[in-house]
PDB file with one MODEL, atoms N, CA, C and O in Angstrom:
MODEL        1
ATOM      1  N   UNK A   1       1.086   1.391  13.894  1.00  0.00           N
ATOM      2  CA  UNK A   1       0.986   1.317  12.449  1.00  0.00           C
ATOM      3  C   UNK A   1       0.504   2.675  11.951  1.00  0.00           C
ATOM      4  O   UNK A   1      -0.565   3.063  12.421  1.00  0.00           O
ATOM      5  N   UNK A   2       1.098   3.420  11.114  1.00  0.00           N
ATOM      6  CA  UNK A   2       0.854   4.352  10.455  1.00  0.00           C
ATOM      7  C   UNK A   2       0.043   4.518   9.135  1.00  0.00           C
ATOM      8  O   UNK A   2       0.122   3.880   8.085  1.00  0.00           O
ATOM      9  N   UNK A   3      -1.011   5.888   9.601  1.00  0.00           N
ATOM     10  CA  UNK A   3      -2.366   5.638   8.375  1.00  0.00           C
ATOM     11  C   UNK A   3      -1.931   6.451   7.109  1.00  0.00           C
ATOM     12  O   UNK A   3      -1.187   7.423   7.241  1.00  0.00           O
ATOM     13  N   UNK A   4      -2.370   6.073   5.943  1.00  0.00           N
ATOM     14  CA  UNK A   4      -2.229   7.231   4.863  1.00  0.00           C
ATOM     15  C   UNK A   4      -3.154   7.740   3.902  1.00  0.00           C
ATOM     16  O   UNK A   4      -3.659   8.626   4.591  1.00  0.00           O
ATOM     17  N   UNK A   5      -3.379   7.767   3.473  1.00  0.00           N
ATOM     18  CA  UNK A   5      -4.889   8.775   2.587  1.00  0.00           C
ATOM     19  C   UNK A   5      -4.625   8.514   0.982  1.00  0.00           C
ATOM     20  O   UNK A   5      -3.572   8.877   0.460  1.00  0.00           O
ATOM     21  N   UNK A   6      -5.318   8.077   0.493  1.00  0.00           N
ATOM     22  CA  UNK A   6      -5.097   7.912  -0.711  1.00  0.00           C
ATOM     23  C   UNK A   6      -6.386   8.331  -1.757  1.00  0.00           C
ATOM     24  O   UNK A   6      -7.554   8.274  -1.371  1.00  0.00           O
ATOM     25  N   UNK A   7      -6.076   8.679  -2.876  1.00  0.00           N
ATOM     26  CA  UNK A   7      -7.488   9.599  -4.090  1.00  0.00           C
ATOM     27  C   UNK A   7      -7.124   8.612  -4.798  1.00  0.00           C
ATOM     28  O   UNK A   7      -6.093   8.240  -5.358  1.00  0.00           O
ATOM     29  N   UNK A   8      -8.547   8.129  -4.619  1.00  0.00           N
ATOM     30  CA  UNK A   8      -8.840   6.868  -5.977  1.00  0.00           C
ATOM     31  C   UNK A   8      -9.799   7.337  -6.972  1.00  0.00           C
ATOM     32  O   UNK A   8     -10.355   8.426  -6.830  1.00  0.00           O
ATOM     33  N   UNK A   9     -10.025   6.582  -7.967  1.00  0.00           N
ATOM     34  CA  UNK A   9     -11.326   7.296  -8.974  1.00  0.00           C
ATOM     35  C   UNK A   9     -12.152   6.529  -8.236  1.00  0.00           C
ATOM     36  O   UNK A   9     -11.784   5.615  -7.499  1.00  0.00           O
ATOM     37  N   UNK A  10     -13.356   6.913  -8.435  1.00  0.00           N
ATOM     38  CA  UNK A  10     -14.921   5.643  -7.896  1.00  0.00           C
ATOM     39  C   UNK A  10     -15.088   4.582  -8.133  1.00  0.00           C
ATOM     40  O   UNK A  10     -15.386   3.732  -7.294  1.00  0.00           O
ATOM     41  N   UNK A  11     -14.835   4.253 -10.113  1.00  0.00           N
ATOM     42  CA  UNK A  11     -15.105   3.138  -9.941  1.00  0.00           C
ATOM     43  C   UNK A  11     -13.679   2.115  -9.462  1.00  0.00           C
ATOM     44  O   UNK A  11     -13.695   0.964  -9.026  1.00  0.00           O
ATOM     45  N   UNK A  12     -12.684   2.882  -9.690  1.00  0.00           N
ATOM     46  CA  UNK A  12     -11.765   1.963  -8.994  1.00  0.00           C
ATOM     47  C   UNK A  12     -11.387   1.801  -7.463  1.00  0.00           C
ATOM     48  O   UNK A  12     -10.389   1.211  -7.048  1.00  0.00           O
ATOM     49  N   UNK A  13     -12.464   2.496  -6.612  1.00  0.00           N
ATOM     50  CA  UNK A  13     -12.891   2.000  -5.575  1.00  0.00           C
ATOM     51  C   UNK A  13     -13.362   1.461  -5.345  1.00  0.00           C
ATOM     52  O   UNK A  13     -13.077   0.684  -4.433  1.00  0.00           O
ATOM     53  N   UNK A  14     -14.951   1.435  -6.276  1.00  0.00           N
ATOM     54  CA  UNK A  14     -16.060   0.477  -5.775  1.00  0.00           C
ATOM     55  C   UNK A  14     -15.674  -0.826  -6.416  1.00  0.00           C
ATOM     56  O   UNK A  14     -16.080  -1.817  -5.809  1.00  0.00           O
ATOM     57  N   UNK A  15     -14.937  -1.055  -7.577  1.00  0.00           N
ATOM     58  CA  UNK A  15     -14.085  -2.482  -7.910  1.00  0.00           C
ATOM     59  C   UNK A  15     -13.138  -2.511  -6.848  1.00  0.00           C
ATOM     60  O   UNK A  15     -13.268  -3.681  -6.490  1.00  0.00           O
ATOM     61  N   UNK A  16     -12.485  -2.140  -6.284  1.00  0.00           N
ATOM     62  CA  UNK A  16     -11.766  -2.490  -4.968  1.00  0.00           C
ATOM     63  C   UNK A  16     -12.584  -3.309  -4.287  1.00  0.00           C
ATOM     64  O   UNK A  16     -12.460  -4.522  -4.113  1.00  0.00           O
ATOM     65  N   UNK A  17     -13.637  -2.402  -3.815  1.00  0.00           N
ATOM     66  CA  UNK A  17     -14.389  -3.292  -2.728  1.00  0.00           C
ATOM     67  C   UNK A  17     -14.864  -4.170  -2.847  1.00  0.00           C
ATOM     68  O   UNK A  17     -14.758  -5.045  -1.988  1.00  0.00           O
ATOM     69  N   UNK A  18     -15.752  -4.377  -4.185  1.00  0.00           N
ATOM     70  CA  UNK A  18     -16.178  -5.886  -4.633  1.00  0.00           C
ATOM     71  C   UNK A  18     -15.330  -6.789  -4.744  1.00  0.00           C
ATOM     72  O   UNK A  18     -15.753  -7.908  -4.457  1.00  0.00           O
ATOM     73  N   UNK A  19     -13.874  -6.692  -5.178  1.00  0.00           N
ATOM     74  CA  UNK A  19     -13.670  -7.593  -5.042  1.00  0.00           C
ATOM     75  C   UNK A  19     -12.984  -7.927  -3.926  1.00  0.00           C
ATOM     76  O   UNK A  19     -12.789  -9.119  -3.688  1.00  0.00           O
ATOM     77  N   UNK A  20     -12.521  -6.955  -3.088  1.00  0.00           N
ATOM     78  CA  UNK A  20     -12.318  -7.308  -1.230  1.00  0.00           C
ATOM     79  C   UNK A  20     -13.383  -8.072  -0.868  1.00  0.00           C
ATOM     80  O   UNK A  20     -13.100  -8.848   0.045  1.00  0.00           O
ATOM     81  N   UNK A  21     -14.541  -8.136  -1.266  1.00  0.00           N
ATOM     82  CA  UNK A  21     -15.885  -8.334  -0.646  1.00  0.00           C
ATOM     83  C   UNK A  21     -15.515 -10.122  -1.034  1.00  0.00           C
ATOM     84  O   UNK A  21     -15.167 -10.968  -0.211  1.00  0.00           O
ATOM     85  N   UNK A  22     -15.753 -10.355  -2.762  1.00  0.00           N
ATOM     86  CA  UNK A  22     -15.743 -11.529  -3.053  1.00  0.00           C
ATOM     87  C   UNK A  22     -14.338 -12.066  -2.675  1.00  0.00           C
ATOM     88  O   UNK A  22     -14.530 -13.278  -2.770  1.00  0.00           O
ATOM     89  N   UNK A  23     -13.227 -11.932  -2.357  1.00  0.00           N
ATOM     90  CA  UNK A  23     -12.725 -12.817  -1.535  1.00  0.00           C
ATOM     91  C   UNK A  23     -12.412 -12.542  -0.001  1.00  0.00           C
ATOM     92  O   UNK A  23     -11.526 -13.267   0.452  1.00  0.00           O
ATOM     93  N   UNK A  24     -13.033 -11.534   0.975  1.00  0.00           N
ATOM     94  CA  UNK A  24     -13.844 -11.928   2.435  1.00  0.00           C
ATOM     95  C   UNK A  24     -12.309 -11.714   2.709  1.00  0.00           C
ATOM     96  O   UNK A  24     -11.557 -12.555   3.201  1.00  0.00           O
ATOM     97  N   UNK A  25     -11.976 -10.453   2.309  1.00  0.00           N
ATOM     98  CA  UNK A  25     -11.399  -9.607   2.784  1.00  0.00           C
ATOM     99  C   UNK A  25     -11.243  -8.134   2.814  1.00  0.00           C
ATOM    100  O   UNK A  25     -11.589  -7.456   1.847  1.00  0.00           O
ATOM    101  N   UNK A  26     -10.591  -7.458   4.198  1.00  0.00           N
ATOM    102  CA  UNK A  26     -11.045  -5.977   3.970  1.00  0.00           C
ATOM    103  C   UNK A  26     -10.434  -5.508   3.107  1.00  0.00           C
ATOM    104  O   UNK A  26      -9.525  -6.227   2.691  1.00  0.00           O
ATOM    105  N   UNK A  27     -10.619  -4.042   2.382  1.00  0.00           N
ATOM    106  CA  UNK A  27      -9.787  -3.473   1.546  1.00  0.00           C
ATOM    107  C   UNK A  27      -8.601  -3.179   2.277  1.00  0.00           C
ATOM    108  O   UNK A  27      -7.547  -3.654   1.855  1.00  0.00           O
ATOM    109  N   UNK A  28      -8.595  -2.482   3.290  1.00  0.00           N
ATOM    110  CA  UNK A  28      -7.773  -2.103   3.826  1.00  0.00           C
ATOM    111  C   UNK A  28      -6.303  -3.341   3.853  1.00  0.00           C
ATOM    112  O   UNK A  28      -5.112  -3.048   3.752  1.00  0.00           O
ATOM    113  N   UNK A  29      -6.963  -4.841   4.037  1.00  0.00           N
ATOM    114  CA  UNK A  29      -5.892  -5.686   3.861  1.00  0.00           C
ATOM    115  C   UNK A  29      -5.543  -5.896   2.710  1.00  0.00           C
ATOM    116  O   UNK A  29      -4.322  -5.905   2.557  1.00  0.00           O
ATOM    117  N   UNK A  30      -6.250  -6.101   1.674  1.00  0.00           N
ATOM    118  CA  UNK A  30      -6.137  -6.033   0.162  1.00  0.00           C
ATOM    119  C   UNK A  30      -5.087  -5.405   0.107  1.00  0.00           C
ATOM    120  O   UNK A  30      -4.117  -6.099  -0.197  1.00  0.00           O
ATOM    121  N   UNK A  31      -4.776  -3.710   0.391  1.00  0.00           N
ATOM    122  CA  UNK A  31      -3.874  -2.571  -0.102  1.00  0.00           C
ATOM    123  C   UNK A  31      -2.744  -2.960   0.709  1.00  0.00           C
ATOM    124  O   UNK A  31      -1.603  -2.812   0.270  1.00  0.00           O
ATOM    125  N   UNK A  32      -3.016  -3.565   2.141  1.00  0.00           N
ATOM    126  CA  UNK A  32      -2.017  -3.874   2.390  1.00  0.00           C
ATOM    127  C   UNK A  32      -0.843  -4.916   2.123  1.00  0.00           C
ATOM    128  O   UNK A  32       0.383  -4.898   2.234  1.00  0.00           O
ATOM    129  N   UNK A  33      -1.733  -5.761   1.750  1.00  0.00           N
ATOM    130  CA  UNK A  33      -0.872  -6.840   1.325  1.00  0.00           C
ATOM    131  C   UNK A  33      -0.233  -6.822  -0.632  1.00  0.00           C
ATOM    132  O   UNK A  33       0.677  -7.472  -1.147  1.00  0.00           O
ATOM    133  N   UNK A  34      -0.921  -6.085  -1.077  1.00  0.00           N
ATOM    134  CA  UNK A  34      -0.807  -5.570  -2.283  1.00  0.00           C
ATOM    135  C   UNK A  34       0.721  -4.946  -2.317  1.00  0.00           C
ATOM    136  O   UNK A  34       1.588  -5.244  -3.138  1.00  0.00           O
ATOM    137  N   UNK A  35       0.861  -3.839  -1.028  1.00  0.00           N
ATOM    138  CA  UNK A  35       1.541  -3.080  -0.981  1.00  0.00           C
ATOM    139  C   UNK A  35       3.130  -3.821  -0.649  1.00  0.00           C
ATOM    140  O   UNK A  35       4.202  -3.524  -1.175  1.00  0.00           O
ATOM    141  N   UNK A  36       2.799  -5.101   0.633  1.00  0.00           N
ATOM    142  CA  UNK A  36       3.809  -6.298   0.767  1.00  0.00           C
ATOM    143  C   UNK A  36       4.487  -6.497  -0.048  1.00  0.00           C
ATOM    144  O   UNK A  36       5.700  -6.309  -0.150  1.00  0.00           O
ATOM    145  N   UNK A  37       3.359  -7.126  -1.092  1.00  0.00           N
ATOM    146  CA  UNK A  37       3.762  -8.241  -2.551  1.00  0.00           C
ATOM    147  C   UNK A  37       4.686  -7.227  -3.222  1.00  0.00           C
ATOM    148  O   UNK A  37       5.840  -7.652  -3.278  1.00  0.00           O
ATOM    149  N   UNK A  38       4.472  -5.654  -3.904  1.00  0.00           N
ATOM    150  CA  UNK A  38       5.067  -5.001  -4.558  1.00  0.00           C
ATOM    151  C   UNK A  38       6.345  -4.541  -4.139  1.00  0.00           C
ATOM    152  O   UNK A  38       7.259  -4.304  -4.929  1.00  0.00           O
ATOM    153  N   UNK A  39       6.428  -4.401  -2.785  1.00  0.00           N
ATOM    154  CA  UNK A  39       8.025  -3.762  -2.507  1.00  0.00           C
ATOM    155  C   UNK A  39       9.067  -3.978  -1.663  1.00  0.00           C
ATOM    156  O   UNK A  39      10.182  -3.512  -1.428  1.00  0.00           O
ATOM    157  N   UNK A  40       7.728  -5.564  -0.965  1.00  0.00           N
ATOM    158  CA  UNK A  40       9.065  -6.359  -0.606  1.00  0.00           C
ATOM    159  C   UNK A  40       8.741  -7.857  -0.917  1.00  0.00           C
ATOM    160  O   UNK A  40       8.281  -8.616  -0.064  1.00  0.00           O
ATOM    161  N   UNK A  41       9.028  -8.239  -2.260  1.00  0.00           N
ATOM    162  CA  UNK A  41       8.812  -9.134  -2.878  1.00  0.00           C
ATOM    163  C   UNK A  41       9.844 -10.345  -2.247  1.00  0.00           C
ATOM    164  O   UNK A  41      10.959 -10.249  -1.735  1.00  0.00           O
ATOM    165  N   UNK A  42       8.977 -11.513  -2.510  1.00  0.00           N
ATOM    166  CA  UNK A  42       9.980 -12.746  -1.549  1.00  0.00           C
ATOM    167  C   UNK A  42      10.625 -13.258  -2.424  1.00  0.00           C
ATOM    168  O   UNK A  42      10.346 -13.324  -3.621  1.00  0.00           O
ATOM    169  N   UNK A  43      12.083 -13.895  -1.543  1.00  0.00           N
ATOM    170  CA  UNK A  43      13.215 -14.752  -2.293  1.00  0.00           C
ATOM    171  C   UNK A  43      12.732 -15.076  -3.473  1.00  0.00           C
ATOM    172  O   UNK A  43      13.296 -14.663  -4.486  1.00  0.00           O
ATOM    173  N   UNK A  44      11.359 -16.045  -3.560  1.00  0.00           N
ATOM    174  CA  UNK A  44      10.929 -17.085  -4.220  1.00  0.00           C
ATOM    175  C   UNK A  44      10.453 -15.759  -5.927  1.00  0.00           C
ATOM    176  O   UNK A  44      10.874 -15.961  -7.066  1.00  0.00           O
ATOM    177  N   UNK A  45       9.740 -14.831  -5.604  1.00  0.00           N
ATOM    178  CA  UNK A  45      10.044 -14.211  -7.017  1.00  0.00           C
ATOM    179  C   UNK A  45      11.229 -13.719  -7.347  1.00  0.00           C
ATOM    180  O   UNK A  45      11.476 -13.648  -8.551  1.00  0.00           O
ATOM    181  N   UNK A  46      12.129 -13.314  -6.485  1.00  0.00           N
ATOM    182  CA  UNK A  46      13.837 -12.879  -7.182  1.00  0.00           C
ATOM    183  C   UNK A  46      14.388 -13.897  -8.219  1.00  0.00           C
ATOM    184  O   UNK A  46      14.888 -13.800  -9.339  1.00  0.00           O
ATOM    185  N   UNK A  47      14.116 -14.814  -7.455  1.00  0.00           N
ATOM    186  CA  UNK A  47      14.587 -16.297  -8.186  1.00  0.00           C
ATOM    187  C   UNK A  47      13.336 -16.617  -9.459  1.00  0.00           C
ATOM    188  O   UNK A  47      13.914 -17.212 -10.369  1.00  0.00           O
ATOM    189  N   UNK A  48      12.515 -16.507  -9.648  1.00  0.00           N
ATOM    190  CA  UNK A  48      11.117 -16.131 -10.592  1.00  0.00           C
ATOM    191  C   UNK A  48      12.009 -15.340 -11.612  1.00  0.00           C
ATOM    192  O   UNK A  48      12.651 -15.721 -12.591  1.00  0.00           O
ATOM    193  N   UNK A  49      11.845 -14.230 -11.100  1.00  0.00           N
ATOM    194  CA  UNK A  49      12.517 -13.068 -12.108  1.00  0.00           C
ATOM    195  C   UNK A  49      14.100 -12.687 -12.716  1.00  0.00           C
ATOM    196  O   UNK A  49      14.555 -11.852 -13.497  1.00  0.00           O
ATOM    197  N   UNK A  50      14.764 -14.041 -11.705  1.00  0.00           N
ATOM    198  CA  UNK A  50      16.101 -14.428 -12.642  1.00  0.00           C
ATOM    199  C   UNK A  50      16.065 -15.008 -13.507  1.00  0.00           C
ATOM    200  O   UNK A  50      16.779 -14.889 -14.503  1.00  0.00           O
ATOM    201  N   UNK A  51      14.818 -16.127 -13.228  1.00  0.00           N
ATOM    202  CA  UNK A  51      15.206 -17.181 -15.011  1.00  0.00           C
ATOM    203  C   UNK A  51      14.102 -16.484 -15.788  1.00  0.00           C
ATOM    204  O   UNK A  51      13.775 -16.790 -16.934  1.00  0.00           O
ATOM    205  N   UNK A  52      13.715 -15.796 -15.267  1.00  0.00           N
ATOM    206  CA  UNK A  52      12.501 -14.537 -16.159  1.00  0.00           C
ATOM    207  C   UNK A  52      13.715 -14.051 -17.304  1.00  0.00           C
ATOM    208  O   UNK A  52      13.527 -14.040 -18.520  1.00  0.00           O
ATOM    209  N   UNK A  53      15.063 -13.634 -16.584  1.00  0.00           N
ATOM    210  CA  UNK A  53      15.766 -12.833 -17.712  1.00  0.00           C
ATOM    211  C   UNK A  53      16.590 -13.253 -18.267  1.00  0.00           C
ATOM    212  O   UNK A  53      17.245 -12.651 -19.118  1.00  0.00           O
ATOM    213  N   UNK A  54      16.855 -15.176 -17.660  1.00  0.00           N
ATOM    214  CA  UNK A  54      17.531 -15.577 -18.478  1.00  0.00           C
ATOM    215  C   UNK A  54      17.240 -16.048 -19.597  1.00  0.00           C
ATOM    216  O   UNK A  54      17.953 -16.003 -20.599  1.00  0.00           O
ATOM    217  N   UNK A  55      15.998 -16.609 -19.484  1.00  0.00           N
ATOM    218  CA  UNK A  55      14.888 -16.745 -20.446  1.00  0.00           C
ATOM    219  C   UNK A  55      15.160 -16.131 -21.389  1.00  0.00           C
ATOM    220  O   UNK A  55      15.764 -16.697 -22.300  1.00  0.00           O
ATOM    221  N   UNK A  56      14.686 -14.307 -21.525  1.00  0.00           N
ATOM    222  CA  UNK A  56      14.689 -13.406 -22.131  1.00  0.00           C
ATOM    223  C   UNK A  56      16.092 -13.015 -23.079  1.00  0.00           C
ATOM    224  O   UNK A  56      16.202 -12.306 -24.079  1.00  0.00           O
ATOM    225  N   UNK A  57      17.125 -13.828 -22.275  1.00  0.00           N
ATOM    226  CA  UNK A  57      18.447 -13.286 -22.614  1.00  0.00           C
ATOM    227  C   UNK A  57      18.669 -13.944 -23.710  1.00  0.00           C
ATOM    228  O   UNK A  57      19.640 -13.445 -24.277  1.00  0.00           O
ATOM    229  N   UNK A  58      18.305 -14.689 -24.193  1.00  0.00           N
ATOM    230  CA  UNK A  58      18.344 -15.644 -25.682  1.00  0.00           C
ATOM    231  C   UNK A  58      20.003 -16.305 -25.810  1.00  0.00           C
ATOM    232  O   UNK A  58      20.994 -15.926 -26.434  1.00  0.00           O
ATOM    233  N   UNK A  59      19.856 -16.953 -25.299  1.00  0.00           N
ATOM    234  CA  UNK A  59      21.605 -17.605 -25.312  1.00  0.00           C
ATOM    235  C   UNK A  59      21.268 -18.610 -25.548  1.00  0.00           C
ATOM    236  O   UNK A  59      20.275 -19.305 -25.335  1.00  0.00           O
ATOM    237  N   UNK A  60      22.669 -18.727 -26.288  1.00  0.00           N
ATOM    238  CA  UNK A  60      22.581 -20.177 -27.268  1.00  0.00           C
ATOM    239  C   UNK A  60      23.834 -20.906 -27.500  1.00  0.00           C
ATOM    240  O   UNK A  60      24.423 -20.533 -28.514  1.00  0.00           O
ATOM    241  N   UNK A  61      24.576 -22.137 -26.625  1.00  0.00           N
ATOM    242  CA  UNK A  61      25.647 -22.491 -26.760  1.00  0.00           C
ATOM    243  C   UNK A  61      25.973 -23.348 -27.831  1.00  0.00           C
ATOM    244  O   UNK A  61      26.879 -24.180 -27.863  1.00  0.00           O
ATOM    245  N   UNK A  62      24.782 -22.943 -29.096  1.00  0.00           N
ATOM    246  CA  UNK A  62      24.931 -23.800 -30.322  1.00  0.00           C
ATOM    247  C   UNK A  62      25.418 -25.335 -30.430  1.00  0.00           C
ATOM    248  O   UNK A  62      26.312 -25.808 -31.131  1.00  0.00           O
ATOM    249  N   UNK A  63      24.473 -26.020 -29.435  1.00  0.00           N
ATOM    250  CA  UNK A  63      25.381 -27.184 -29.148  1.00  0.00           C
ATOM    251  C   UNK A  63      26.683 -27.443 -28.486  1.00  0.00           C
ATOM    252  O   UNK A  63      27.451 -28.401 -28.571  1.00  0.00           O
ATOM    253  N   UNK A  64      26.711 -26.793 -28.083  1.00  0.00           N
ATOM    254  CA  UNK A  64      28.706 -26.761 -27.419  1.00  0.00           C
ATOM    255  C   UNK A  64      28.508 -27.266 -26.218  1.00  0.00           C
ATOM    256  O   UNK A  64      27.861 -26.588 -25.419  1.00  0.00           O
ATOM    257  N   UNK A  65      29.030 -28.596 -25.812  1.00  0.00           N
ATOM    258  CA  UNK A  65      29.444 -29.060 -24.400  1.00  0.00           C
ATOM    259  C   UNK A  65      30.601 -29.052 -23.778  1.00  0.00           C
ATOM    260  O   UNK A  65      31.641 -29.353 -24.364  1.00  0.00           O
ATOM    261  N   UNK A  66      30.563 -28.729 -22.600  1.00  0.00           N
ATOM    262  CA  UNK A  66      31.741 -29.277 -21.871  1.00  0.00           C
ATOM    263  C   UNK A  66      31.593 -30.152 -20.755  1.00  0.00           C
ATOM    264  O   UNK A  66      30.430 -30.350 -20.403  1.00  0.00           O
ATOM    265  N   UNK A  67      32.568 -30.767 -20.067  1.00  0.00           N
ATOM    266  CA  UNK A  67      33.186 -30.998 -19.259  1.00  0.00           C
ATOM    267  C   UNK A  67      33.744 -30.401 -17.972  1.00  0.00           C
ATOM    268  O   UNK A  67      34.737 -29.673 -17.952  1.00  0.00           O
ATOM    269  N   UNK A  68      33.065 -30.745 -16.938  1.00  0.00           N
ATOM    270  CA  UNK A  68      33.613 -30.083 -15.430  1.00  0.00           C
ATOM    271  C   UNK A  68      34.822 -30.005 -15.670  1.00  0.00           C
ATOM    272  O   UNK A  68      34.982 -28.801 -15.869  1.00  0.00           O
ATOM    273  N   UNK A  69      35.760 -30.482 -15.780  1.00  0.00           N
ATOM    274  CA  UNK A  69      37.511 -30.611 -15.715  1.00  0.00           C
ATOM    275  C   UNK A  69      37.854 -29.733 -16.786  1.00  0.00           C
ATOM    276  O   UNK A  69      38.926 -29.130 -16.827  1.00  0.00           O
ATOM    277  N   UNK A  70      36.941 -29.649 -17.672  1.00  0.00           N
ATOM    278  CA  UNK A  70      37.517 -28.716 -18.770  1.00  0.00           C
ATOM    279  C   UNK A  70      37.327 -27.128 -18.546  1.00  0.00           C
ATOM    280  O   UNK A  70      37.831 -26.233 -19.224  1.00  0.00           O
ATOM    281  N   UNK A  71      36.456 -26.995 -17.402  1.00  0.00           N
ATOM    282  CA  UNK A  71      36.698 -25.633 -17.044  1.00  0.00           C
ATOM    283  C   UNK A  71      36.543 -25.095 -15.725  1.00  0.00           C
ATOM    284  O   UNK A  71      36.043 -24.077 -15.246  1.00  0.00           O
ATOM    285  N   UNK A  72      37.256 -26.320 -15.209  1.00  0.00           N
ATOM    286  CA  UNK A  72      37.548 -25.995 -13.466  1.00  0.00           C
ATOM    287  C   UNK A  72      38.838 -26.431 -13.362  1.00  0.00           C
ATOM    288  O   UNK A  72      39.205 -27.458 -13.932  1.00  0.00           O
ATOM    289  N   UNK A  73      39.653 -25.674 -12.611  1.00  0.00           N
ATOM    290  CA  UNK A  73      41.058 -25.576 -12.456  1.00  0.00           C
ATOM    291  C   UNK A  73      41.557 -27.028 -11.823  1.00  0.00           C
ATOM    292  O   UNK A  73      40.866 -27.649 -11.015  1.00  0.00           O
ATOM    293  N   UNK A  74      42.835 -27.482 -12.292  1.00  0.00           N
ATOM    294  CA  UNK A  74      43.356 -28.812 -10.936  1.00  0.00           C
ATOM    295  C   UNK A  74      43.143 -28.335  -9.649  1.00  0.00           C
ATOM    296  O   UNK A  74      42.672 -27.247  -9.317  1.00  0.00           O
ATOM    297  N   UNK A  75      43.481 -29.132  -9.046  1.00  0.00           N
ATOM    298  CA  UNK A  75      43.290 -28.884  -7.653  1.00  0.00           C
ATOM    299  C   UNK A  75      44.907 -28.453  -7.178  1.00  0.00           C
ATOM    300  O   UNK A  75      45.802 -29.171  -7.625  1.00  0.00           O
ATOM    301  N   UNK A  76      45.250 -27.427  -6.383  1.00  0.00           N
ATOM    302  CA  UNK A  76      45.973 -27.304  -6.398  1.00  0.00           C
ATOM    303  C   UNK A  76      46.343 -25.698  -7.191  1.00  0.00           C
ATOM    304  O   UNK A  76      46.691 -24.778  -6.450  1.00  0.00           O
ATOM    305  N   UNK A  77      46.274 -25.533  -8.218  1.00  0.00           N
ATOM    306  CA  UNK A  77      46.317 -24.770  -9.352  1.00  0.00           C
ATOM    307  C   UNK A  77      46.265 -23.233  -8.867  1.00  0.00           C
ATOM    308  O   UNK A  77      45.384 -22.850  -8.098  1.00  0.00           O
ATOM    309  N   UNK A  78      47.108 -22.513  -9.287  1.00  0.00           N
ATOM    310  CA  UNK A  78      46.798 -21.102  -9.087  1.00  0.00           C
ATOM    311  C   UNK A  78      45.713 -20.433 -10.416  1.00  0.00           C
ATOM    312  O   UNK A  78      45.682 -20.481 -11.646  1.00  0.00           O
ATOM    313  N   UNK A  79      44.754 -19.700  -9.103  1.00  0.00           N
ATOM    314  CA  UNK A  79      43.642 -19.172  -9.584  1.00  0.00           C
ATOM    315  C   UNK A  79      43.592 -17.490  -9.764  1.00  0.00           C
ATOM    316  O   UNK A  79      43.521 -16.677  -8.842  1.00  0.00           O
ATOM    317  N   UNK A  80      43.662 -17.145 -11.482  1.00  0.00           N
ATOM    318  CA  UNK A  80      43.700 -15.851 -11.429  1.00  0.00           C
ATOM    319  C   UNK A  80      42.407 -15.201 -11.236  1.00  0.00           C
ATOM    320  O   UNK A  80      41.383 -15.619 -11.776  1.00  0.00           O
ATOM    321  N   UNK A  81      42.446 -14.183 -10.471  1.00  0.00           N
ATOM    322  CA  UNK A  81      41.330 -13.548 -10.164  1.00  0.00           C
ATOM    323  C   UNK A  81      41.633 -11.552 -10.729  1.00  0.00           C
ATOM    324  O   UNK A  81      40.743 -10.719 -10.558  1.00  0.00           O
TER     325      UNK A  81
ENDMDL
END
């Protein structure tokens, strides 16, 4: 495992450590797992952060329904692609 060096300000060290401390873990795992969560984020937030933007996307089928059959081809049917 490879080490790296990092310049923090003080107090956002010594708040590091307290709160490594109050949940009875090292900093060192803190940053590491920090570092996990941020850049290799799991399935389960991709999928989080899809209906995050569908959410966001404001769509509105003004009431409009359909029907499976009404917009899935016969069976059989040539499919333009």
């Amino acid at each position: 495992m490879a080490n790296i060096t990092l310049a923090l300000d003080d107090d956002l060290l010594t708040a590091s450590r307290a709160y490594a401390e109050r949940h009875q873990v090292a900093l060192n795992a803190l940053v590491r797992s920090l570092l996990e969560t941020t850049v290799r984020p799991s399935s389960a937030a991709w999928v989080d952060e899809c209906f995050a933007r569908l959410d966001a996307a404001g769509g509105d089928s003004r009431g409009l329904t359909w029907q499976r059959d009404q917009i899935r081809p016969p069976a059989g049917a040539a499919v333009r692609r």
